[in-house]
C-alpha positions as CSV (number, residue, x, y, z in Angstrom):
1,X,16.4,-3.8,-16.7
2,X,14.9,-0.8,-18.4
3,X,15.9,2.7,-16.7
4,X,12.8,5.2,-15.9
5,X,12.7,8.2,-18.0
6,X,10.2,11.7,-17.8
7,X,10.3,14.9,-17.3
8,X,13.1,17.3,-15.3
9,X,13.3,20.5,-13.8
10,X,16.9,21.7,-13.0
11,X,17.3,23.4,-10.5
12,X,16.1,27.2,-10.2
13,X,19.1,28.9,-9.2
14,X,20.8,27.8,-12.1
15,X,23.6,26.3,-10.8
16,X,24.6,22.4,-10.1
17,X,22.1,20.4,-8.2
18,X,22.5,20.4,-4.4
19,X,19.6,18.3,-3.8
20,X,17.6,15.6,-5.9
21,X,13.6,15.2,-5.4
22,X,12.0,12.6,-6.9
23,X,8.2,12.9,-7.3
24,X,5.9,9.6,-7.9
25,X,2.9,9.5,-9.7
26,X,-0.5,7.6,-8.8
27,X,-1.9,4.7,-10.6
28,X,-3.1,5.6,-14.6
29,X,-1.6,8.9,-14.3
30,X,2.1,9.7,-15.8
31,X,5.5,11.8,-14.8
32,X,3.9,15.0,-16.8
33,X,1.2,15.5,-14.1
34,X,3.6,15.6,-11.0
35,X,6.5,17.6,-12.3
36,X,4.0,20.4,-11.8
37,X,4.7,20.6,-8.2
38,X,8.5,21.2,-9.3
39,X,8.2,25.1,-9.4
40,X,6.4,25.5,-6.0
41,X,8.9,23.4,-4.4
42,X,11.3,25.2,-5.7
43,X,11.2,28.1,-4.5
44,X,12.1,27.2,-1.3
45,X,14.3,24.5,-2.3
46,X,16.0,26.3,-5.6
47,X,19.2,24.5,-5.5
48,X,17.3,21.1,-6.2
49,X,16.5,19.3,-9.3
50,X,13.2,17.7,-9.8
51,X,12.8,14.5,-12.0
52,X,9.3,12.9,-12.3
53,X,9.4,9.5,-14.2
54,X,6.6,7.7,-15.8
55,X,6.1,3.9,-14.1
56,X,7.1,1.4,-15.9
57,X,4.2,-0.4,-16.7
58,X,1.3,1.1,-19.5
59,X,-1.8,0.6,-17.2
60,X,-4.4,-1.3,-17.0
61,X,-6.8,1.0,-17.4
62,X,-6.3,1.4,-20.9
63,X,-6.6,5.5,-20.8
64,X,-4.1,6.5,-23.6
65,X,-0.6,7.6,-21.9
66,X,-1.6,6.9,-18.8
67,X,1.0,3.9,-16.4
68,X,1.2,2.4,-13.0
69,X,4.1,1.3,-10.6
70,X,2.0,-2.3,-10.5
71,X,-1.4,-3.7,-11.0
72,X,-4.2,-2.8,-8.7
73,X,-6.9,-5.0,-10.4
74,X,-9.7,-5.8,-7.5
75,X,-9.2,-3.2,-5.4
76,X,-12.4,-2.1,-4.2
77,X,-11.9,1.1,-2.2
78,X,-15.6,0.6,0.0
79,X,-14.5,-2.8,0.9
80,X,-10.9,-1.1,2.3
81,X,-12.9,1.6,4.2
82,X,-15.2,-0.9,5.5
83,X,-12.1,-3.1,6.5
84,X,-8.7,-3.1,5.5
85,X,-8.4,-6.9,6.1
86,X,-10.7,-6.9,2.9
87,X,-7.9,-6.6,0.8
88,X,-5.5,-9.1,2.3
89,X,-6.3,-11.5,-0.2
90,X,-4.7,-9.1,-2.7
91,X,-1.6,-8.0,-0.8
92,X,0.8,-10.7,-2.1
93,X,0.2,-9.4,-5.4
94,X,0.6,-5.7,-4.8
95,X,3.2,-6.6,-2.8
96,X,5.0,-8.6,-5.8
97,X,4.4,-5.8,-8.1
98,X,5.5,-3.3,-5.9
99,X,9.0,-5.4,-5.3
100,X,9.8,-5.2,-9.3
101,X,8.9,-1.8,-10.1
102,X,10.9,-1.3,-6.5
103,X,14.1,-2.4,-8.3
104,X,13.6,-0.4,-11.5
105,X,13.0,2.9,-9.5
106,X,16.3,2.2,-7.2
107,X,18.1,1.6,-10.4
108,X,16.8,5.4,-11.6
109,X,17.7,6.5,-8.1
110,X,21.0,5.4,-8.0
111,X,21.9,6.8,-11.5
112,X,21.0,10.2,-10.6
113,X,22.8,10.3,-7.2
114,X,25.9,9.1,-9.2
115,X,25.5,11.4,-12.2
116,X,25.1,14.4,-10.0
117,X,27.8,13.2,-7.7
118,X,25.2,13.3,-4.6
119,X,24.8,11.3,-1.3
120,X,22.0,9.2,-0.2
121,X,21.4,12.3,2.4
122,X,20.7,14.6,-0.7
123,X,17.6,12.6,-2.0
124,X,14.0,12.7,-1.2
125,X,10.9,11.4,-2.7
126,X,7.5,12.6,-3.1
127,X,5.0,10.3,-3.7
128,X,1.2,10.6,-4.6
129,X,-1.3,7.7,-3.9
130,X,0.3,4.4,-6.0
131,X,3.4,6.9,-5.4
132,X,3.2,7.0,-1.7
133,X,3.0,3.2,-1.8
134,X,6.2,3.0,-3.8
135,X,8.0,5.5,-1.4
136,X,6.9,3.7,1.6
137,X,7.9,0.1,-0.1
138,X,11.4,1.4,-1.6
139,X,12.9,3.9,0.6
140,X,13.3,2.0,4.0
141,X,14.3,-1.0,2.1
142,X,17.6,1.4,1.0
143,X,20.7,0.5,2.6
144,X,21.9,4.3,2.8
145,X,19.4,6.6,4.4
146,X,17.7,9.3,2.2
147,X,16.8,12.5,3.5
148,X,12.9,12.2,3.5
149,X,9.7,11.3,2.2
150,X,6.6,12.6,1.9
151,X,3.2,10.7,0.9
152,X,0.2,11.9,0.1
153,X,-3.1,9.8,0.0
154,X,-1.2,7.0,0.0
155,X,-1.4,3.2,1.4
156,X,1.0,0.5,2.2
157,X,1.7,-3.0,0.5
158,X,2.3,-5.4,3.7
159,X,2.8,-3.4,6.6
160,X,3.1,-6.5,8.8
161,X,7.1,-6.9,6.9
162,X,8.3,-3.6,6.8
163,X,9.8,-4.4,10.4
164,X,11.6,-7.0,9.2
165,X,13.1,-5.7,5.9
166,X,14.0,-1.9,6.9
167,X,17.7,-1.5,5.8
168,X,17.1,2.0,6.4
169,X,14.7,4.9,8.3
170,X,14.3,7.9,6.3
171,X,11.6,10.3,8.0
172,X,8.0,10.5,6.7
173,X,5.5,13.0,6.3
174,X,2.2,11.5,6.0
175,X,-0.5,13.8,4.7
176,X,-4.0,12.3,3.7
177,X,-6.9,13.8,3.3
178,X,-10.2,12.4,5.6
179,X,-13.2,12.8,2.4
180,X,-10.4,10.6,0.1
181,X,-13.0,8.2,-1.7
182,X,-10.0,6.3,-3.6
183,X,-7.9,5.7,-0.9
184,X,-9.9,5.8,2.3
185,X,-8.1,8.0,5.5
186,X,-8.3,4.4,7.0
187,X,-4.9,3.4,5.1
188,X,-3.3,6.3,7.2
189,X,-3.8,4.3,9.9
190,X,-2.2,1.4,8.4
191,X,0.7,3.6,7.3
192,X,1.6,4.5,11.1
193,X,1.4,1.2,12.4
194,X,3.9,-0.2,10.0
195,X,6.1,2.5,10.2
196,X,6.3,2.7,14.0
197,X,6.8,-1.1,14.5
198,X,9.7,-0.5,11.8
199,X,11.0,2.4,14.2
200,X,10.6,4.8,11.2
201,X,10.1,8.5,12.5
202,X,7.2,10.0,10.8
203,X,4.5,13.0,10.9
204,X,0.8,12.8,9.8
205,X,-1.6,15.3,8.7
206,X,-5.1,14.9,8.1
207,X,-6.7,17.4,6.1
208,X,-10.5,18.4,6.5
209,X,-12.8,17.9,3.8
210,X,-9.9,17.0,1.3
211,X,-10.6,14.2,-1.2
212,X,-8.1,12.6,-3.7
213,X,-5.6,15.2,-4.1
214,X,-3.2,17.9,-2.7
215,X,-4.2,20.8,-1.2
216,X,-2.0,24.0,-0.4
217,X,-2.3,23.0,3.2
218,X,-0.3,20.0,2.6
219,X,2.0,21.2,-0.3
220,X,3.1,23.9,2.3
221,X,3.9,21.1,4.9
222,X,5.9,18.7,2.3
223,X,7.7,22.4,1.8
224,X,8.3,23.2,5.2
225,X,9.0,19.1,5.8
226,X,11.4,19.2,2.5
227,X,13.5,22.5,3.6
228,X,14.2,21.1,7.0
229,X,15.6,17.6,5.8
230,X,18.0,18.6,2.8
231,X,18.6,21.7,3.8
């Protein structure tokens, strides 16, 4: 099984890592657009090193560097907002996808807790859109607990089985933004259901007027959100 690779931040204070903090890119995009983030977080989390790995698949969509976690081919973002159940016919498949880059990325996760000699309780993951579903697919499925999670303008693959196949429930914060035309706020919804019928503690934050993207609203929250679980 191929192992993830992309670009690293160590961490700012220059010493061995305390902390690791993965961050997940969205579908067609790449590791080099999150690992930006790396230097805000960092300053209140300077003892932790950032990695930001490129998914393992070139995507679909052709653009020249650009990969995704799994196919989203169909997806019609109207037809979710209209109804969610619009997409069941397409879950399976996500759902599939998701499962096998899910394996590749604990691979990854599991080589950098062991190379820097770190506990499950010294990991957390930040995930962006295809990101967040990742996250929300991989980390409760983790035997060991990681510290947290946050997802922004993300979705979930399958709610309905998280329930059954949570090994594991790391905290969440949730932050979406309610103008997202890619992934409707109505996936947020979707999100809290599955999490609290998995018994998965989690916050939410909707942000006003926000589309497809990260505000400094929210990056302050995932700061404040970060700080208090690893630290």
């Amino acid at each position: 099984m191929a192992d993830l690779t992309g670009p690293v931040q160590m961490p700012a204070a220059g010493k061995p890592a305390k902390y690791i903090i993965v961050l997940l890119h969205g579908y067609g995009s790449n590791g080099d657009d999150l690992i930006g983030l790396a230097p805000y977080f960092a300053q209140s989390l300077p003892d932790a090193a950032f990695y930001s790995p490129h998914a393992p698949e070139p995507w679909e969509g052709s653009m020249f560097g650009g990969r995704q976690w799994f196919s989203l081919r169909g997806y019609d973002p109207e037809a979710f907002r209209r109804d969610p159940k619009n997409m069941a016919g397409l879950e399976e498949t996500f759902f599939v996808g998701a499962a096998r880059s899910a394996a590749i990325l604990n691979q990854f996760l599991d080589r950098l807790l062991a190379e820097h000699k770190l506990t499950s309780r010294h990991l957390a993951l930040i995930g962006f859109s295809q990101g967040t579903m990742m996250a929300l697919h991989t980390a409760p499925r983790r035997k060991d607990p990681i510290a947290g999670v946050v997802g922004f303008s993300g979705a979930i693959v399958r709610g309905e089985a998280l329930a059954k196949d949570a090994l594991s429930r790391p905290p969440f914060l949730l932050v979406h933004g309610d103008a997202d035309p890619v992934v409707p706020v109505v996936a947020l919804g979707e999100v809290q259901t599955a999490l609290q019928d998995a018994r998965i503690p989690f916050q939410s934050h909707v942000v006003p007027d926000l589309q497809h993207g990260i505000d400094p609203s929210g990056a302050a929250l995932a700061a404040q959100f970060l700080r208090e679980k690893l630290a």
